[in-house]
C-alpha positions in Angstrom: 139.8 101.9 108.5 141.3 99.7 111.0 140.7 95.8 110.7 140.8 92.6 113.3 141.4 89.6 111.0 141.0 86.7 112.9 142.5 83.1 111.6 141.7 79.3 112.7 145.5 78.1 112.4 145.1 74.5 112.6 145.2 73.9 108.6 147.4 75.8 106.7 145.0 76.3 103.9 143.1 79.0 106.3 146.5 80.6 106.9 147.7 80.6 102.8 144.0 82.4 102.1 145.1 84.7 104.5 148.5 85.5 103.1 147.1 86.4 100.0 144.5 89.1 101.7 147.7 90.5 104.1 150.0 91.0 101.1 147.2 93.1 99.2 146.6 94.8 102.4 150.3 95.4 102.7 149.6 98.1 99.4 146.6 100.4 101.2 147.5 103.1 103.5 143.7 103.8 103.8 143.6 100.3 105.5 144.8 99.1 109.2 145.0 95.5 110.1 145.9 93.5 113.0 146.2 89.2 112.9 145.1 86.9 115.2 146.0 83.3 115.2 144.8 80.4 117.3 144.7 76.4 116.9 148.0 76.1 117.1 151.0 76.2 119.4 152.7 79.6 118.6 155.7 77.4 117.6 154.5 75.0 115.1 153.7 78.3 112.6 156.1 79.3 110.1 156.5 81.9 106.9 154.5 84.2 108.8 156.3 87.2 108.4 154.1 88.9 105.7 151.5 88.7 108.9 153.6 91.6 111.2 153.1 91.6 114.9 150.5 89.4 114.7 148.8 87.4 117.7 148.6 83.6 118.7 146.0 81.9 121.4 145.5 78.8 121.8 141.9 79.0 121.1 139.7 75.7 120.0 140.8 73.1 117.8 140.5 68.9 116.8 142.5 66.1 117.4 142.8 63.0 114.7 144.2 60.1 115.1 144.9 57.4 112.2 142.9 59.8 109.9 139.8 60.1 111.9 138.9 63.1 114.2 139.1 61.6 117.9 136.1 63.0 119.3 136.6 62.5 122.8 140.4 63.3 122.7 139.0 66.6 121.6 137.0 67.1 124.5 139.9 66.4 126.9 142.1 68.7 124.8 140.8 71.4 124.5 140.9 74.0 126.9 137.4 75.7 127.3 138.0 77.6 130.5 140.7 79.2 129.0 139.1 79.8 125.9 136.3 81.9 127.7 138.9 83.9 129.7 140.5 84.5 126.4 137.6 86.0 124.9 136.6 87.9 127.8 139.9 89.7 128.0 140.1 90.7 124.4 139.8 94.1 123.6 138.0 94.5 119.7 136.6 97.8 120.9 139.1 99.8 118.7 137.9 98.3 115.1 136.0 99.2 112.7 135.1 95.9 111.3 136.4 91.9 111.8 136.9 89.8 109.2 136.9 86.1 110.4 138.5 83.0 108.6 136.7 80.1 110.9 138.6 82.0 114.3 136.4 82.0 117.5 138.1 83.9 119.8 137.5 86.8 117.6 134.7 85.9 116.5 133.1 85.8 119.9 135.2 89.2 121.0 133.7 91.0 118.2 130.1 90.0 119.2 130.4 90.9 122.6 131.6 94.5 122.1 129.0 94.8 118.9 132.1 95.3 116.7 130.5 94.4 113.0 131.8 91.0 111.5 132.4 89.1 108.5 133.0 85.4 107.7 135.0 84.9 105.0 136.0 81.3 104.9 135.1 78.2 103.1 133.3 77.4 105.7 130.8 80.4 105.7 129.6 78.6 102.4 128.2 75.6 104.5 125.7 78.0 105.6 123.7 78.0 102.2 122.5 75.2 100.1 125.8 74.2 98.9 126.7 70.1 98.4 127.2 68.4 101.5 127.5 64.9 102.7 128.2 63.5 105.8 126.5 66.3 108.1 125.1 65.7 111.3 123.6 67.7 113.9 126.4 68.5 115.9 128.5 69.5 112.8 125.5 72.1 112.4 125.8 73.6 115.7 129.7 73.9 115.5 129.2 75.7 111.6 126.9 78.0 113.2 128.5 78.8 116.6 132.3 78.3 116.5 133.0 81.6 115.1 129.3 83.2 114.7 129.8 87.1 112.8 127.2 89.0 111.1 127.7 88.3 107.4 128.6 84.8 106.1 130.7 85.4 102.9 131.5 81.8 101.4 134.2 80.5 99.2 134.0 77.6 97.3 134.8 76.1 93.4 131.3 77.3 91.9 129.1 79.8 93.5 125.5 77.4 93.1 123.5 80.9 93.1 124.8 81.8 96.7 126.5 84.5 98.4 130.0 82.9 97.7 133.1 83.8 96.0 135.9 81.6 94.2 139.1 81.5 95.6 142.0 83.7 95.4 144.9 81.8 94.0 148.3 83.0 93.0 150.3 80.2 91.6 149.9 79.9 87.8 151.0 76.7 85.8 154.3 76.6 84.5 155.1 76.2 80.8 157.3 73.4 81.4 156.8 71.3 84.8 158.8 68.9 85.7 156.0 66.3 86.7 158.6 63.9 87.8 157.1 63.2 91.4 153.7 63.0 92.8 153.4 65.5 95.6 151.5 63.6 99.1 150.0 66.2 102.0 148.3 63.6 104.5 149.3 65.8 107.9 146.4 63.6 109.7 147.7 60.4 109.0 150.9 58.3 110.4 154.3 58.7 108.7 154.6 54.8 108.9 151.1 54.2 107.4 151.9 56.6 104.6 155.4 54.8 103.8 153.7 51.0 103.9 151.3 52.7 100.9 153.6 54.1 99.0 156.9 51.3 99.8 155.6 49.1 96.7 155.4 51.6 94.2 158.7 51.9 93.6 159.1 53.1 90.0 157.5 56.5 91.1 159.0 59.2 93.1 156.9 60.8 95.5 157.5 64.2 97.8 155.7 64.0 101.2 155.5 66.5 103.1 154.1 66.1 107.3 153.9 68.5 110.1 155.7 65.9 112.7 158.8 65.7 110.2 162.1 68.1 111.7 164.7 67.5 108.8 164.8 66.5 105.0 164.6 62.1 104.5 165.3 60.3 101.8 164.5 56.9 101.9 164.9 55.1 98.3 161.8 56.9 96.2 160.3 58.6 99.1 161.4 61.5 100.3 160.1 63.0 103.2 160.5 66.9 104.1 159.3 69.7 107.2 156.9 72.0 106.6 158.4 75.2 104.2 155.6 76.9 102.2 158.8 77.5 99.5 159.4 74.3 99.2 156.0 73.2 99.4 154.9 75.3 96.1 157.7 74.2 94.2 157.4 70.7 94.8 153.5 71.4 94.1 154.3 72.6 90.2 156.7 70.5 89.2 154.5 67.6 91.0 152.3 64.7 87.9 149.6 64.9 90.4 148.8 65.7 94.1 147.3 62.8 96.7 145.9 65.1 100.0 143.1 64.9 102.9 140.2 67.1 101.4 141.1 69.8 102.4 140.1 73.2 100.2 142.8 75.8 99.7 145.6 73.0 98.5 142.8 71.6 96.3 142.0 75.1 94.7 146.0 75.2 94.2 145.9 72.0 92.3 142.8 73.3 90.4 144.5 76.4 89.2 147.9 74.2 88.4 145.8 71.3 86.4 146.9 68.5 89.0 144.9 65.1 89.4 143.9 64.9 92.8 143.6 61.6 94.6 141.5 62.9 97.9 141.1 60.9 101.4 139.0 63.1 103.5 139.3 63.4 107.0 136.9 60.6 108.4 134.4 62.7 110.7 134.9 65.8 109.4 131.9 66.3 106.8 133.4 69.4 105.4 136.0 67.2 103.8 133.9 65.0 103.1 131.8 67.3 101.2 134.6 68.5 99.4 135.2 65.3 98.4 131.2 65.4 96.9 131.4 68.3 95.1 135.1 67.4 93.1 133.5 63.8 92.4 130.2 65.2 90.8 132.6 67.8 88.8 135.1 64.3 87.7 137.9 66.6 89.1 139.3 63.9 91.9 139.4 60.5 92.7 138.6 59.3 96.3 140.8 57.4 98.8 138.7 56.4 101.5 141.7 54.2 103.3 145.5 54.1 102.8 145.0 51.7 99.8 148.3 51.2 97.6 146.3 49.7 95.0 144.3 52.5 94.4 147.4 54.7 94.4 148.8 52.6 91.5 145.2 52.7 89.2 145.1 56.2 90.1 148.9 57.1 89.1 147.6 56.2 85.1 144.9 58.8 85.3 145.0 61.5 82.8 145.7 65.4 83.9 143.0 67.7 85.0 142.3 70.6 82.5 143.1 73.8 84.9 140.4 76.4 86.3 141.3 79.7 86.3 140.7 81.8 89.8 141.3 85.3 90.7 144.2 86.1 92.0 143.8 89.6 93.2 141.8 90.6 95.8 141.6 93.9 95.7 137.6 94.1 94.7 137.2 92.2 97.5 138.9 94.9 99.8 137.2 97.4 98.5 134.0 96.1 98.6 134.6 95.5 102.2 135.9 99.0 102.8 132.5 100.8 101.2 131.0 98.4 104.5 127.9 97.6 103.1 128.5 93.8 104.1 125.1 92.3 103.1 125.2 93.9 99.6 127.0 90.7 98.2 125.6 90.9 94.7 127.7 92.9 92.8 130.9 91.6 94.5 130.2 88.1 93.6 129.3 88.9 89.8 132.6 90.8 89.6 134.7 87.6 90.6 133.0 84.9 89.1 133.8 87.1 85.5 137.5 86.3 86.4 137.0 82.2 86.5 137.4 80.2 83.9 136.5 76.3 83.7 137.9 73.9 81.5 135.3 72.6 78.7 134.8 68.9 80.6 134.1 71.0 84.2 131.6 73.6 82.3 129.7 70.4 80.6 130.0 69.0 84.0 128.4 72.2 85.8 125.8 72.8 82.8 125.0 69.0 83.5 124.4 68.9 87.0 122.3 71.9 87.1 124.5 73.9 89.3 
């Protein structure tokens, strides 16, 4: 079987999902796979060698600005000329099947040349009734023709009677943390608004890491660092708690680990928002709507998350897409919701909420 597997690289969470499915594909010698990248200059990606030769366009992608997706700097950004030459001139002819994590140039590739598709993707779950906030009718369009396929598998922290799967996680929780820092991920906002925030709260240590840092900075409790998916996971477990945009895969990672989350969602983006719902109703984050030191403080005495066990194998998944009856979802999903575990408070929670 050979396999296009086509990626949105603009967040990293889409590329760490993807990591996880190319190392089990790694094992298979029954399976062929080829990577495609795009969102991002080829440049600004890094720890991609489990990925092989894989491919990089510059495909579609947002620009933010203070924390908000500039909508009209989008427009003038993107490239959509070049975007349709792109899919026009690539050849999916020779696959047997795409699997799509939120790409379009493969997306649209594979449904001009009739070359069967799935969605696997957080975002495939926006197409069922799933919480959601924030939603308007452009974000509609977008879900539904960004990256259009066949089948729409989902992924998301409960499965609310859909076809959706949990997520695929591989850290596990230490025995003994270190919990001596609180890790901060806000890639969409300004270094300098991120350092007036966390300036007064001197008695806590903090590890941020941003995309538009080059070298390791240290200044006083803050310590800044460049992007390094090694360094990143480390500082993640030995981290008292994690304050991030809403974004899914690093919020799944401090799930699994049993980190409080304090969440600012990307103004304009209602998938973040949304994720930002569903962890409220659940009591599993508290929300930081603006760069509010304040709320960092109240937030810094909250007690621990109890952890949620996800799968952290994919293999079932594999071979349920190898059999290629894609719409058959049933049995798939049953098989890895039986691997998650909620704490006690989240199950009361779920039982409560009638989800």
């Amino acid at each position: 079987m050979k396999i296009l597997y086509g990626v949105q690289g603009t967040g990293n969470g889409h590329i760490a999902r993807a990591r996880i499915m190319a190392t089990a594909l790694q094992q298979r010698s029954d399976i062929e796979v080829d990577f495609v990248f795009s969102g991002r200059d080829a440049s600004k990606y890094f720890d991609m060698e489990v990925f092989g030769q894989y491919q990089t366009y510059e495909g579609l992608s947002f620009i933010t600005h203070h924390g908000k997706v500039d909508k009209w700097a989008t427009l003038r950004n993107n490239h959509f000329s070049r975007f349709v030459a792109d899919v026009k001139q690539f050849d999916a002819s020779g696959y047997d099947l795409l699997i799509n994590d939120f790409e379009p140039i493969t997306a649209w590739a594979a449904r001009r040349q009739r070359v069967p598709s799935i969605s696997i993707s957080h975002q495939a779950a926006f197409s069922y009734s799933v919480p959601k906030t924030g939603e308007n009718v452009m974000d509609k369009v977008v879900m539904r023709f960004f990256a259009p396929t066949d089948v729409q598998l989902g992924v998301h922290w409960f499965h609310f009677n859909q076809p959706i799967v949990p997520p695929f996680v591989c850290e596990k929780p230490l025995p003994r943390p270190g919990k001596s820092h609180v890790l901060v991920y806000l890639p969409f906002e300004e270094i300098n608004d991120i350092q007036q925030m966390l300036e007064p709260l001197s008695d806590q240590q903090f590890i941020c890491y941003h995309p538009a840092i080059d070298a390791p900075l240290i200044c006083g409790h803050i310590q800044w660092c460049p992007p390094s998916k090694a360094g990143f996971q480390n500082a993640l477990q030995h981290s008292a708690g994690v304050i991030a945009n809403g974004g899914f895969e690093l919020s799944s990672e401090a799930l699994q680990l049993g980190k409080k989350l304090l969440i600012k969602p990307l103004h304009g983006q209602f998938e973040q928002l949304s994720n930002v719902l569903t962890l409220n109703k659940l009591d599993l984050c508290q929300t930081l709507f603006q760069l509010d030191t304040d709320i960092v403080e109240e937030w810094l005495e909250a007690p621990e998350n109890e952890p949620i066990t996800f799968p952290d194998d994919p293999t079932v998944l594999i071979d349920w897409l190898k059999q290629g009856d894609l719409r058959n979802t049933k049995g798939l999903c049953d098989a890895l919701w039986r691997q998650v575990k909620y704490g006690d408070k989240t199950r009361e929670k779920l039982l409560s909420l009638a989800i």
